[in-house]
C-alpha positions as CSV (number, residue, x, y, z in Angstrom):
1,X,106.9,139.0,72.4
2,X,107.8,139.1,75.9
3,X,105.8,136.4,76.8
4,X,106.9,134.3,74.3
5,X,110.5,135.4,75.5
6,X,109.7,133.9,78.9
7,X,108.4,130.7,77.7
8,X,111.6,129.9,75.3
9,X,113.6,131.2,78.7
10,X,111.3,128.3,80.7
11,X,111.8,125.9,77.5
12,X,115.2,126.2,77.8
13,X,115.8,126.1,81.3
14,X,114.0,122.8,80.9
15,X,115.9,121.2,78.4
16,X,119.3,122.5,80.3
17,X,117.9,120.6,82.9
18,X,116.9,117.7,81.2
19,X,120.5,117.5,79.2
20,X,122.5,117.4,82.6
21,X,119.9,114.7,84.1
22,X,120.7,112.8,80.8
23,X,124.7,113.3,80.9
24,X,124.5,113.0,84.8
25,X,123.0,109.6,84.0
26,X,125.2,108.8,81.3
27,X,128.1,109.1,83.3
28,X,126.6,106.9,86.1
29,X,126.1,104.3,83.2
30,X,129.5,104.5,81.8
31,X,130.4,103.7,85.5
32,X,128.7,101.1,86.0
33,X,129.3,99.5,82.9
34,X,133.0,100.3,83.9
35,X,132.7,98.5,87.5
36,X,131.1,96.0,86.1
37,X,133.9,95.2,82.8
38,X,136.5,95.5,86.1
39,X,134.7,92.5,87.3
40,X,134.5,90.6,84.6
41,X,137.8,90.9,83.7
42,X,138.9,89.6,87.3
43,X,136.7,86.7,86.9
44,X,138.3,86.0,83.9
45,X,141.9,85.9,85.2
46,X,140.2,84.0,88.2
47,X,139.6,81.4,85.8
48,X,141.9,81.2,83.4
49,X,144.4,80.7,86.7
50,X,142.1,77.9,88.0
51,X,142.1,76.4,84.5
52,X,145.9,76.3,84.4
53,X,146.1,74.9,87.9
54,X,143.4,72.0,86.5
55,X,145.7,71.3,83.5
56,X,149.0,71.0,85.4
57,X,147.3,68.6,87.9
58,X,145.6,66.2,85.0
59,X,149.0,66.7,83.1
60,X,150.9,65.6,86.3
61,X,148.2,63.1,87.0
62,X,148.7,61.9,83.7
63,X,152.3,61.5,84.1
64,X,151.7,59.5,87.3
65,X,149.3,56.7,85.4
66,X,151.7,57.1,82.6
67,X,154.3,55.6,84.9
68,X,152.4,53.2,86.9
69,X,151.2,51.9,83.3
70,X,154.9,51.7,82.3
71,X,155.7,49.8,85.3
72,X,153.0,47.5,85.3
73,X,154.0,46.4,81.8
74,X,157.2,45.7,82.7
75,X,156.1,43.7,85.9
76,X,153.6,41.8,83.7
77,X,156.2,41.4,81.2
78,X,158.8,39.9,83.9
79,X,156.2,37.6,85.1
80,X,155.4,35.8,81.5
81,X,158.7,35.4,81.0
82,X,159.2,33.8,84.7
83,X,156.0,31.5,84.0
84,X,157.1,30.7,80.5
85,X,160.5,29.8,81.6
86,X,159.1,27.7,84.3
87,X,156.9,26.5,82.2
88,X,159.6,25.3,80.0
89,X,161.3,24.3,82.8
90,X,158.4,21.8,83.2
């Protein structure tokens, strides 16, 4: 009985040993993962700025040929009426 005693005592001391290297890795893992979801998550704010810089600059870039669109009509629209009226003229 006593040497089966000492071989539970061994067994145990074993699978102690073998739960705290499996916690002690778990931990480690859970920090990891942690780090790692810290990272992401800064990449993602990272972009989603750089995403709403890109959209104000094509939304004001938009507004821009917007405008030169609006005053090319009008110029093209001034100058038929010039060369009809000329041409009327004629």
């Amino acid at each position: 009985y006593q040497q089966k005693c000492d071989e539970l005592d061994v067994q145990e001391k074993d699978l102690h040993s073998k739960i705290n290297n499996v916690e002690k890795e778990k931990k480690d893992i859970v920090l990891y993962l942690k780090r790692t979801l810290a990272l992401k998550e800064d990449e993602l704010i990272d972009l989603a700025e750089k995403l709403s810089r890109h959209q104000q600059a094509q939304e004001a870039e938009r507004e821009s040929f917007e405008l030169q669109l609006s005053l090319l009509r009008h110029e093209l629209q001034e100058n038929k009426e010039k060369f009809t009226s000329e041409n009327m003229a004629l």
